[in-house]
N, C-alpha and C positions, 0 to 999 in steps of 0.2 A: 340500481344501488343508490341509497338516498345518501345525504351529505349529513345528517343529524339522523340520530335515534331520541324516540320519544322517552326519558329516564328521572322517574322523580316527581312527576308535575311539568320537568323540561325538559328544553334539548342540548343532548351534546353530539358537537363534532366528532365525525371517524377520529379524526386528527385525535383529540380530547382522547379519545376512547383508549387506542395508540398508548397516547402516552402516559395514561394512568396504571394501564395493564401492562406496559412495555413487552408489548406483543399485538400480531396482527394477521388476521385472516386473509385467507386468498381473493378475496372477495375484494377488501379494502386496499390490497396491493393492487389490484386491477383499476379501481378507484382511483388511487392517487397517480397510477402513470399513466391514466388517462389527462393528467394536468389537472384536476380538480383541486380545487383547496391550494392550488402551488403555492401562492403567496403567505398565506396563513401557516402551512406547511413551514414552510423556510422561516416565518417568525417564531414559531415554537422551538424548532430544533436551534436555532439562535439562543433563545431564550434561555433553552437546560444548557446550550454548551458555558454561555458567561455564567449560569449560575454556579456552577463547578470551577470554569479555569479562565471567568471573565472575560478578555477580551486577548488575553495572551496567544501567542502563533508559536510555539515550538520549533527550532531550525533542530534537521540531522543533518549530518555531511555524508555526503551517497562517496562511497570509493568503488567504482564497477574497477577491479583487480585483474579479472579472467573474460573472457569472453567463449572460452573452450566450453565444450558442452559436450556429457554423454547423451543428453537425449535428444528425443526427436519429436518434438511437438509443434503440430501442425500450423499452431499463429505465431512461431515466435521466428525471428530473425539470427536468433543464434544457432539454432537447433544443429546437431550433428551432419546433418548433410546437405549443410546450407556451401557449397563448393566456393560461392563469392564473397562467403564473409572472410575479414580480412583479422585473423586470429592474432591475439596476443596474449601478456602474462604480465606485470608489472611487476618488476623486485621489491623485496621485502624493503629495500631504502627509498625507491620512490615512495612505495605507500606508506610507509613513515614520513617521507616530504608533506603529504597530501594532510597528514595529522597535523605536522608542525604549522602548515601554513592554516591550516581550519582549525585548528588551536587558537592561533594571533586572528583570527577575526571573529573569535568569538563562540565557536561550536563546541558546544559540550558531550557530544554524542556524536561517532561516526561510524556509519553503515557499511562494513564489507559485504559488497555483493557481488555475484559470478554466479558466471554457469556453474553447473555441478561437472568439474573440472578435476577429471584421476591425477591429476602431476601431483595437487594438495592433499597430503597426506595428513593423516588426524595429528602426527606431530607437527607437519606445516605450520598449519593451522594453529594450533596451539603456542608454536613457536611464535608468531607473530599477533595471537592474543595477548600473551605476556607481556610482548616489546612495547607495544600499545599501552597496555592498563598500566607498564610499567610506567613510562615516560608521563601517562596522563592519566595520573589515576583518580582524579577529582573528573573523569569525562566518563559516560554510559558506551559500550562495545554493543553493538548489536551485528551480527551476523546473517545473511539470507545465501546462503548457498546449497537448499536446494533438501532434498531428502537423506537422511544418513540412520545409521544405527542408534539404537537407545545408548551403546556403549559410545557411541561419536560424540553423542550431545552432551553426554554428562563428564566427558572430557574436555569438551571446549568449555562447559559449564566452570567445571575443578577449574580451567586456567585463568577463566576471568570474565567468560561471556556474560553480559546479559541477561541479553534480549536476540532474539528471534525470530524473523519473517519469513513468513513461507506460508504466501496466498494457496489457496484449497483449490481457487478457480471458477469450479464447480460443484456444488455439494447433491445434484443429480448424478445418478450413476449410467445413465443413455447419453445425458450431455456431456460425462467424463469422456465416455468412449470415442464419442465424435472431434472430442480436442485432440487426442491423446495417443500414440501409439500402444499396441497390446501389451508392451513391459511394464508400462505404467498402471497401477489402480488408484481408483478411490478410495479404497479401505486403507491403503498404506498410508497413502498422502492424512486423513484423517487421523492415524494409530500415530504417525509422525508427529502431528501438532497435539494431541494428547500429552503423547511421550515429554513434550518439550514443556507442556504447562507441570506436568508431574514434577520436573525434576528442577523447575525452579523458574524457569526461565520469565521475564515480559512477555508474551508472545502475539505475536501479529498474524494475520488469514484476513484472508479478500479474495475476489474474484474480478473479472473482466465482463463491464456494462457491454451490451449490445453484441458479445460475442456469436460465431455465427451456429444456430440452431436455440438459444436461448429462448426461454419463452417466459409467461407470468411464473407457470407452475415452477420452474427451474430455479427462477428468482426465489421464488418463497421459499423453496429446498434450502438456499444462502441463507436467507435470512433466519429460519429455525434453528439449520448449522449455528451460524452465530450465537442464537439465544442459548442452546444447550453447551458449546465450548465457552460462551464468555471470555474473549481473547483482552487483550491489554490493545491494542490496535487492530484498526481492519482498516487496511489500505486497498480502495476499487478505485477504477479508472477506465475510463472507454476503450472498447476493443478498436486498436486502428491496424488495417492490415500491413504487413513489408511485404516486397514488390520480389523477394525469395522464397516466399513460402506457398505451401498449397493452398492459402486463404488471402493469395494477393490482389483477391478481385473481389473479396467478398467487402458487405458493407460495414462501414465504421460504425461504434456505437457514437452516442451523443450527449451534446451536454446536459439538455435536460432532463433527461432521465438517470444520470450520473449525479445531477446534484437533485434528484427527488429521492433517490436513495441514499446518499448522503443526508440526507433530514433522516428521511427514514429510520433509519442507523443511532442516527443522536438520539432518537426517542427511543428503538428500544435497549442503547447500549448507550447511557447516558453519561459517563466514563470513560469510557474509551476515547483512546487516542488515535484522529480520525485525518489523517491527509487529504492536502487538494495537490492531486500528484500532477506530475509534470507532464503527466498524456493527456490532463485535462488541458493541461495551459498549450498543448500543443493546438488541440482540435479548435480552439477559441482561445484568442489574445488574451481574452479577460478571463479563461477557465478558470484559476486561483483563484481569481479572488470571488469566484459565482461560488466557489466551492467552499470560502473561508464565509460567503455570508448566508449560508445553508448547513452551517455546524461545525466545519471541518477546522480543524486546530493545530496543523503539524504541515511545516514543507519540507524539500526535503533537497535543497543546492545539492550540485553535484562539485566536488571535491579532485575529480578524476583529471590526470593530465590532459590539455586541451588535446593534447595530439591523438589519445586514444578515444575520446568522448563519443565522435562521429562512428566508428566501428562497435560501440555497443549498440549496436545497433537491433533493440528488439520491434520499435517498429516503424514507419517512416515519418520525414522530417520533424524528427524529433529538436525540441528547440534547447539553446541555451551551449548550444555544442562548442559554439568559438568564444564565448565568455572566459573571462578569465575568473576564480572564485571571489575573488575581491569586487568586480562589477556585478557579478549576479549577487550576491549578499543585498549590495547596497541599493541594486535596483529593487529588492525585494522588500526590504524595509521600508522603500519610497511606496512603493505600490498595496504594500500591507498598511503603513499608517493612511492613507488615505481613504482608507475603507475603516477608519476608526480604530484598527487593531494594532499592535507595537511585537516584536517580533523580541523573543528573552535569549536572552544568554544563559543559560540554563539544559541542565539534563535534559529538564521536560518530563517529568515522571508520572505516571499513572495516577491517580488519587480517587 
């Protein structure tokens, strides 16, 4: 695989190529996670994120609410028959707390996220969109909790939701299989984030870097995914094992290849809003900010009672668990202006 094609009288970079056609062969996926071009790679994708949203860093306030889960998926630490996770629920007035206090420092957007937890019924849920949008209604609600009905969504829709996350994973259907217990498919999970761009929603999808059976061709299957859904967000992050699951041995994925696809991503989905998530910042001190200077635009504090933070526990030593939301904010600020970037008080909306 060469680095230039001969085009015109000259040459252009794969990179180049990339980004003009915001699209990319299997060929030149293999190319760039071979580390080829990395540097060049990361100044491009740089390059289109400021030309769009400058040098701004988008904060969400993460609320992990539930930790209860009906499923059972083999990398994740909540999973239904995980016997040593230490379960909880949060009442509808802490996670109000969790609003009020990420309100006063600034957050205009807060993410409900959970397992996909039967106690929350589509009125729960609704009920406590409301209380939210009511109380804050100059803030963005985004909800990730997980697979539901087309009637679910356009119900939380009607009460006030958003926005939308709900990572695909895998957009191979051999790679689904090997994550995933039998109840689960890939056709749903895709008819799901459909469903959700139809009826209105921001909507988010990603998957897990270096998860275990992954390969180029898998990758490229995401990456197509992407190009054909066009989501408002695509949140990836390193697969890292927990030490309860069937994949407590396998290997983690990695930073560079996390933030090669992160470029990657800026080029062909040059909009979208792209996190440097906090599995990155776990595997590497400086994960964030490798990821905010490879395209990525969106962090994402968590918000959630210190007491419960360490029991969401999807994979191991996850950082930032005994922070209080006040010291994580500001350490993030510190650490995002130093890398040139200023972190807004703002929705942070798609454009």
């Amino acid at each position: 695989m060469l680095a230039v094609y001969f085009l015109w009288g000259g040459f252009i970079s794969v990179i180049d190529e990339i980004e003009a056609k915001k699209n990319i062969t299997l060929e030149q996926l293999q190319y760039l996670l071979e580390g080829n071009e990395a540097d060049y790679l990361k100044e491009r994708a740089l390059a289109v994120r400021r030309g769009i949203y400058g040098n701004e860093v988008f904060i969400r306030g993460l609320i992990e609410f539930t930790n209860y889960c009906r499923n059972n998926c083999y990398y994740c630490g909540i999973r239904r028959d995980n016997q040593n996770a230490d379960r909880y629920r949060l009442s509808d007035e802490e996670i109000m707390d969790c609003c009020t206090e990420g309100y006063r420092l600034g957050f205009r957007t807060f993410v409900l996220q959970g397992g996909e937890d039967g106690f929350y019924s589509d009125e729960k849920i609704c009920h406590l969109i409301k209380a939210i949008k009511g109380q804050f209604p100059d803030c963005a609600l985004t909800l990730s909790i997980g697979e539901k009905s087309r009637e679910s969504y356009e119900a939380f829709y009607k009460a006030g939701a958003d926005r939308y996350l709900l990572r695909h994973e895998t957009a191979n259907e051999v790679h689904y299989r090997s994550l995933h217990p039998k109840n689960l498919s890939l056709r749903n999970r895709k008819e799901c984030l459909r469903n959700l761009k139809d009826i209105g929603y921001q909507v988010g999808a990603g998957f897990m870097v270096g998860s275990p059976g992954q390969t180029t061709k898998t990758l490229y299957d995401d990456l197509q995914f992407l190009r054909e859904l066009n989501p408002h967000m695509v949140g990836i992050g390193p697969f890292i094992p927990q030490h309860d699951t069937p994949f407590a041995n396998k290997k983690a994925g990695t930073v560079d290849m996390t933030v090669t696809l992160l470029s990657i991503i800026r080029l062909l989905l040059p909009r979208v809003l792209l996190p440097a998530t906090t599995a990155l910042g776990t595997i590497d001190p400086m994960g964030r900010e490798k990821g905010l200077m490879a395209g990525a635009n969106v962090v994402m504090p968590n918000l959630s009672p210190k007491r419960v933070r360490e029991k969401y526990a999807l994979y191991d030593k996850k950082i930032c668990t005994g922070e209080e939301a006040a010291e994580c904010i500001e350490c993030l600020k510190n650490r995002v202006n130093k890398i040139g970037c200023s972190i807004v008080c703002d929705r942070g909306d798609y454009r």
